[in-house]
BALOBA-1460 file (C-alpha; in Angstrom, 3 decimals):
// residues 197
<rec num="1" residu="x" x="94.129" y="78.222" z="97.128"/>
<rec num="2" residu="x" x="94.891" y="75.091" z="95.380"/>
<rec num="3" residu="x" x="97.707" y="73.172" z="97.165"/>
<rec num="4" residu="x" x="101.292" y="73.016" z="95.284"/>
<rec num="5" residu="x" x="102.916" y="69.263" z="95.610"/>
<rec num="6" residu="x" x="106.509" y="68.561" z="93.619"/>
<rec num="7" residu="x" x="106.839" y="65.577" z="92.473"/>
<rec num="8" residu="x" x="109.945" y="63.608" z="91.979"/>
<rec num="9" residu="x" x="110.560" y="60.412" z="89.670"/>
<rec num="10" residu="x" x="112.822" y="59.347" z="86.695"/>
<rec num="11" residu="x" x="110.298" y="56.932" z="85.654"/>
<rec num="12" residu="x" x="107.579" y="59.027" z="83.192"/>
<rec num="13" residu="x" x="104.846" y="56.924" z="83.536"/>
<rec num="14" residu="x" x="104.837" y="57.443" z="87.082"/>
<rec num="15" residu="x" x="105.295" y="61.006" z="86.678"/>
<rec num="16" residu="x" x="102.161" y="61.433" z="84.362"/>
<rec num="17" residu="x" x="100.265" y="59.210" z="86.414"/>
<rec num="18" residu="x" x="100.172" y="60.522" z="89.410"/>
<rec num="19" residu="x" x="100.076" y="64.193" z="88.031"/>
<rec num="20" residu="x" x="96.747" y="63.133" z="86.615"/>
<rec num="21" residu="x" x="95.388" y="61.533" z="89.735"/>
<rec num="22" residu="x" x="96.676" y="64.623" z="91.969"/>
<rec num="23" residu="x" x="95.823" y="66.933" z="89.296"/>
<rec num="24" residu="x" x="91.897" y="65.711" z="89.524"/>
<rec num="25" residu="x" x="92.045" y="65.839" z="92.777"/>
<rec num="26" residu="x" x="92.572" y="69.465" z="93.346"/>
<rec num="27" residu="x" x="96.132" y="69.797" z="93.852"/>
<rec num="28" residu="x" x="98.850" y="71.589" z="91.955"/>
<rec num="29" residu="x" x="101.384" y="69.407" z="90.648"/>
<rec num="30" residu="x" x="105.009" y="70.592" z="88.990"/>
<rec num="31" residu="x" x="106.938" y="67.527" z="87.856"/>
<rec num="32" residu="x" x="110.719" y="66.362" z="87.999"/>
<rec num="33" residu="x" x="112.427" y="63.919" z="85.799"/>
<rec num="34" residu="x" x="115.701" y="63.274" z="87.745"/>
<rec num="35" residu="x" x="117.008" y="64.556" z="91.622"/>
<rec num="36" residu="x" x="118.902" y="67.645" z="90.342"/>
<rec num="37" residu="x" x="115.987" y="69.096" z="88.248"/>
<rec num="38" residu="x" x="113.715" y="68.527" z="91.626"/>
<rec num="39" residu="x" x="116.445" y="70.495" z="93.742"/>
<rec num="40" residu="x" x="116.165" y="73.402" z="91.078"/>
<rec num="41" residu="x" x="112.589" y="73.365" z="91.147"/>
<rec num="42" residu="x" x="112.488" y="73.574" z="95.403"/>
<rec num="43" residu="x" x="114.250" y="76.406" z="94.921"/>
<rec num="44" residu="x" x="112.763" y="78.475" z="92.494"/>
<rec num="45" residu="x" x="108.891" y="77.962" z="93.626"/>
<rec num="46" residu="x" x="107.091" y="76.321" z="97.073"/>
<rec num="47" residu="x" x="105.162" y="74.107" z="97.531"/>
<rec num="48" residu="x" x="103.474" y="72.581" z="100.251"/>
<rec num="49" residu="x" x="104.513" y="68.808" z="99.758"/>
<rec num="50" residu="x" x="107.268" y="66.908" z="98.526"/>
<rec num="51" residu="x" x="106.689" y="63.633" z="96.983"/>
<rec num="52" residu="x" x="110.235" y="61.915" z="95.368"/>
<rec num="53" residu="x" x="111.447" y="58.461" z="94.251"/>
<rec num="54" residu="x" x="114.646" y="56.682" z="95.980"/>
<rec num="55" residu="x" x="116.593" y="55.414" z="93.243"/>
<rec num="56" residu="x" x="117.181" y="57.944" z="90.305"/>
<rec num="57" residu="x" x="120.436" y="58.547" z="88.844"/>
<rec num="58" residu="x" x="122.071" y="56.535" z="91.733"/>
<rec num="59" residu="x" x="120.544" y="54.916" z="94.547"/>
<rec num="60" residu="x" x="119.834" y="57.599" z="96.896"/>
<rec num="61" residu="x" x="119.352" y="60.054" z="94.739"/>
<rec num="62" residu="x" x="116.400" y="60.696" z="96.755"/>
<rec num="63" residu="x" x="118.318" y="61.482" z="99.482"/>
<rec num="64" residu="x" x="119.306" y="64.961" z="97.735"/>
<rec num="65" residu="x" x="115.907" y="66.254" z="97.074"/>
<rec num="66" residu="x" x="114.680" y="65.373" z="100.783"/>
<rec num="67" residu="x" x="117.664" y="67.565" z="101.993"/>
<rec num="68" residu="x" x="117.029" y="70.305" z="99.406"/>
<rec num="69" residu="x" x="113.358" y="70.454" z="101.010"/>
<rec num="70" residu="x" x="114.615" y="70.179" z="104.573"/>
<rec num="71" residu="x" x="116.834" y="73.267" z="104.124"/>
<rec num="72" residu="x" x="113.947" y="75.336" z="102.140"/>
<rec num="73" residu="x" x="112.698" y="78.107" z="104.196"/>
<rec num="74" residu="x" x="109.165" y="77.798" z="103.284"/>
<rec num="75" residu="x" x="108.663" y="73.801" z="105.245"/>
<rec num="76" residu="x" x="107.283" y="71.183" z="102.789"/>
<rec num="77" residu="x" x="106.066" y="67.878" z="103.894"/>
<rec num="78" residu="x" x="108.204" y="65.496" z="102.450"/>
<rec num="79" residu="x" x="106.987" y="62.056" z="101.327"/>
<rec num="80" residu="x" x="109.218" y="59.176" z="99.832"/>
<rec num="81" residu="x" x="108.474" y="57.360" z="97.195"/>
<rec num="82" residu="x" x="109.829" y="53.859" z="96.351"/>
<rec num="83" residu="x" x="109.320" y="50.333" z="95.301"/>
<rec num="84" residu="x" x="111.424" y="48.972" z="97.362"/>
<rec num="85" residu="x" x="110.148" y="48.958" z="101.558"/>
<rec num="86" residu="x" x="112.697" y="50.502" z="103.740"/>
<rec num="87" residu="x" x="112.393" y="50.313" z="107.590"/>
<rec num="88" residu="x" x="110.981" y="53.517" z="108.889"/>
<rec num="89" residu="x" x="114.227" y="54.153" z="111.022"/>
<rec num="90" residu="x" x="116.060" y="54.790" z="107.461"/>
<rec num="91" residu="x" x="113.345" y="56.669" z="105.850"/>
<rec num="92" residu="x" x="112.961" y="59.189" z="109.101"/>
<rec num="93" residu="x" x="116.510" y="59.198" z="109.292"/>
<rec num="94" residu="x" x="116.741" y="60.688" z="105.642"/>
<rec num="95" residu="x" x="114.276" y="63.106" z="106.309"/>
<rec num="96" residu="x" x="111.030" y="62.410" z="105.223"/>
<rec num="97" residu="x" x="107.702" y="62.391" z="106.756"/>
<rec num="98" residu="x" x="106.231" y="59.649" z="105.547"/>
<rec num="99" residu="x" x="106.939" y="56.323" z="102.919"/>
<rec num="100" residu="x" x="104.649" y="56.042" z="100.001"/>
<rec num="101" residu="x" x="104.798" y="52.049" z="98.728"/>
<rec num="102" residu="x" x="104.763" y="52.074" z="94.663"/>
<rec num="103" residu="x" x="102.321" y="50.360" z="93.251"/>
<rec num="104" residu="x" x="99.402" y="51.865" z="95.675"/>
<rec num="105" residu="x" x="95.452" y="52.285" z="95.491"/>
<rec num="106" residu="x" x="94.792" y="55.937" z="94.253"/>
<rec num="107" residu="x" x="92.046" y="56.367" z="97.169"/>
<rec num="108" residu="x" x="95.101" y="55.434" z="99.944"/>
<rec num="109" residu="x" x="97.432" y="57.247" z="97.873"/>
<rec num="110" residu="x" x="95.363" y="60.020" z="98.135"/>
<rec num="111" residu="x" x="93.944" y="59.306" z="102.162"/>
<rec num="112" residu="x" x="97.831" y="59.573" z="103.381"/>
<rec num="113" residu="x" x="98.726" y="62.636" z="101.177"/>
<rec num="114" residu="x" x="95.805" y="64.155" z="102.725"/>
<rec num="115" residu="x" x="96.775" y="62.987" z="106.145"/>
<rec num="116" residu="x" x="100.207" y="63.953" z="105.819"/>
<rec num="117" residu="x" x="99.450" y="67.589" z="104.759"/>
<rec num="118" residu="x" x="97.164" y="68.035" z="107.322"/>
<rec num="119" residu="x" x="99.553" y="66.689" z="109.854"/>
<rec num="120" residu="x" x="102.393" y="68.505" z="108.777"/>
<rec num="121" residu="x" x="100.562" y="72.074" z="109.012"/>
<rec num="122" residu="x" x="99.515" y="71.363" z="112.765"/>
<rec num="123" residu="x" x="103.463" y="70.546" z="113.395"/>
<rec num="124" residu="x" x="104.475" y="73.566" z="111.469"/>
<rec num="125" residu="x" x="101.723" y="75.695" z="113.958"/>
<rec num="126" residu="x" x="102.967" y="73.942" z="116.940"/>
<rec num="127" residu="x" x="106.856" y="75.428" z="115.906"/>
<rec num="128" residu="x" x="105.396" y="78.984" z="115.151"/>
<rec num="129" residu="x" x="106.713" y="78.252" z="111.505"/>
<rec num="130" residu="x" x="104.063" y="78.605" z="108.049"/>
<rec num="131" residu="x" x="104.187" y="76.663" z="104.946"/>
<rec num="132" residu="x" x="103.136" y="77.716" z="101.804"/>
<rec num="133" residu="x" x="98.702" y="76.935" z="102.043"/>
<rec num="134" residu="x" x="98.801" y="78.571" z="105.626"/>
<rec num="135" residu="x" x="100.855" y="81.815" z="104.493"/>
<rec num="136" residu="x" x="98.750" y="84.317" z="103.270"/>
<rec num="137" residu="x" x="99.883" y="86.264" z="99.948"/>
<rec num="138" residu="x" x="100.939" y="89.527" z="100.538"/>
<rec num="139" residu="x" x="100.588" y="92.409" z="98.587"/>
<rec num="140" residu="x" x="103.832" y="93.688" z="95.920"/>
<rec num="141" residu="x" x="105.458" y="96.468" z="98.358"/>
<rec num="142" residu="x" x="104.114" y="100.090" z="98.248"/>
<rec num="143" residu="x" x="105.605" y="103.234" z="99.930"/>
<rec num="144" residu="x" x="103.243" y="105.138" z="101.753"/>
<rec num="145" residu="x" x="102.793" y="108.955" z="100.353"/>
<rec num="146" residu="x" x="104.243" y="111.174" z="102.250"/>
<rec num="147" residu="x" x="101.743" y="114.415" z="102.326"/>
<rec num="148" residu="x" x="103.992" y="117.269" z="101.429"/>
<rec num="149" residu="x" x="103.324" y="120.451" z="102.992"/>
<rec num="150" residu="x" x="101.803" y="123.174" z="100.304"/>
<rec num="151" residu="x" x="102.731" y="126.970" z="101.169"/>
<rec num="152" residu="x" x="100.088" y="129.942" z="99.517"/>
<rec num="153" residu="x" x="101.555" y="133.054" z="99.586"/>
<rec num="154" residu="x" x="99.371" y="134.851" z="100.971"/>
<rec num="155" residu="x" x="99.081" y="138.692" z="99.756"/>
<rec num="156" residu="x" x="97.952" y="142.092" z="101.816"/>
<rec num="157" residu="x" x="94.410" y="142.495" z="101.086"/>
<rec num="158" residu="x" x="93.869" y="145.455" z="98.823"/>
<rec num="159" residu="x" x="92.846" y="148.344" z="100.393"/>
<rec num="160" residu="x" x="88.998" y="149.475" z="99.644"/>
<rec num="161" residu="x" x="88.880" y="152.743" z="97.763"/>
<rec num="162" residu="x" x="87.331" y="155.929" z="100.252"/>
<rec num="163" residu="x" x="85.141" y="158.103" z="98.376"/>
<rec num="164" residu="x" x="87.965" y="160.982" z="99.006"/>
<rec num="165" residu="x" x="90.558" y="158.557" z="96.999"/>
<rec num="166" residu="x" x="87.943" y="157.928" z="94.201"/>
<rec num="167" residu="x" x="87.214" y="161.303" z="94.195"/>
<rec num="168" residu="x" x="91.015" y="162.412" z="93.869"/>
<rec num="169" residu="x" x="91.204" y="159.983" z="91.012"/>
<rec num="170" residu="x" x="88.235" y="160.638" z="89.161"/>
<rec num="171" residu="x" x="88.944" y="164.195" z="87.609"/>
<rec num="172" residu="x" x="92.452" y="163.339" z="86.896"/>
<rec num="173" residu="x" x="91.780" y="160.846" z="84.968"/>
<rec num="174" residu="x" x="88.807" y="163.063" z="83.398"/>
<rec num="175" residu="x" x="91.503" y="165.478" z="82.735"/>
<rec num="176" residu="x" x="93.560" y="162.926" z="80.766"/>
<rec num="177" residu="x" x="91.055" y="162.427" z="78.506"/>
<rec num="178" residu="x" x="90.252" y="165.487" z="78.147"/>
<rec num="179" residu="x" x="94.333" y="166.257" z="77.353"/>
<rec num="180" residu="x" x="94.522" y="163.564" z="75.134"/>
<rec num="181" residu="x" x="91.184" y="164.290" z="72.567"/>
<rec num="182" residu="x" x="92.251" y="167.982" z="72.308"/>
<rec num="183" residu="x" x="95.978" y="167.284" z="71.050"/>
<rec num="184" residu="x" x="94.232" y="164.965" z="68.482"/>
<rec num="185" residu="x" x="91.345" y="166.507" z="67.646"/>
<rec num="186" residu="x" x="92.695" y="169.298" z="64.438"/>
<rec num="187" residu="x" x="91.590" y="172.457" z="65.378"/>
<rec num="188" residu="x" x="89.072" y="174.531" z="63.065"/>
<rec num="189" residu="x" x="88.616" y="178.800" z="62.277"/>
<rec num="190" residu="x" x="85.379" y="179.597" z="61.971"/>
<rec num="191" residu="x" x="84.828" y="181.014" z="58.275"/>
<rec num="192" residu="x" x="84.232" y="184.710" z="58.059"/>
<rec num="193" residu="x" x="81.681" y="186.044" z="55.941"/>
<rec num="194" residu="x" x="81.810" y="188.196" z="53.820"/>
<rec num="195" residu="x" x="79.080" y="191.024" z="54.056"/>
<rec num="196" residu="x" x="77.548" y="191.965" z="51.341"/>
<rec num="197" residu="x" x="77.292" y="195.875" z="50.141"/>
């Protein structure tokens, strides 16, 4: 299962570059242009890792998305992303995992995203809690059937026929017949003859 990472940034270049580099690199990527499209997208899909820029539409925009994730039931690693160092005291104290320094080598770019997943999945096992890669899809809901219980009616056997019953039954129905071809049979006199003299 490919891993799912949001990504955060109102600067498009950025966006489409790192898509591409994640992108190549195996990962899922789903893209947001400012904070409050990135808190709609945490919400309607998970993903296993957060990445988001600082300064958006104000200056800690940031801030907003890292608490959207942080509030998500499904656990994202969370990763900031900025241009401007902050000491890690602020950046842990906002919520994220881990501080991503723009401009940065795509091989350590990708080394601490790595790093940080794994990192974040052996927390999330040491809690009891799942994210997203480590949950395993479950099958759409399906009632079990219920066997329903099938009555036959059952009925008597039918009694075998003696030879005295047959017997009984045998000339009456002969009789019938009998009854039957003589009223529709039409009924002949024998011509006389005549003798001669």
């Amino acid at each position: 299962m490919r891993r799912r990472i949001l990504l955060v940034d109102d600067e498009v270049a950025v966006l489409l570059t790192l898509k591409a580099v994640l992108e190549i690199s195996g990962f899922d990527v789903d893209t947001a242009a400012s904070a409050r499209e990135g808190v709609s997208k945490l919400h309607t899909r998970e993903y296993q890792m957060l990445i988001t820029d600082m300064r958006m539409e104000h200056d800690v925009a940031g801030i907003e998305v890292i608490k959207a994730a942080r509030s998500a039931n499904y656990h994202p690693a969370v990763a900031l992303l900025t241009a401007f160092p902050v000491a890690e005291e602020d950046w842990q104290e906002m919520g994220a995992d881990q501080l991503l320094v723009k401009p940065m080598h795509t091989r350590i770019l990708l080394q601490q995203i790595e790093d940080l997943i794994a990192s974040h999945e052996r927390k999330l096992a040491g809690l009891n809690l799942t994210s997203p890669a480590t949950t395993p899809a479950r099958p759409p809901f399906k009632k079990k059937a219920v066997a329903k219980k099938v009555v036959v009616k059952r009925t008597p056997p039918k009694k075998a026929a003696t030879a005295k019953t047959a017997a009984q039954k045998k000339p009456v129905a002969k009789k019938a017949i009998a009854k039957k071809a003589a009223k529709t049979s039409v009924k002949t006199k024998p011509a006389r003859r005549r003798a001669k003299s």
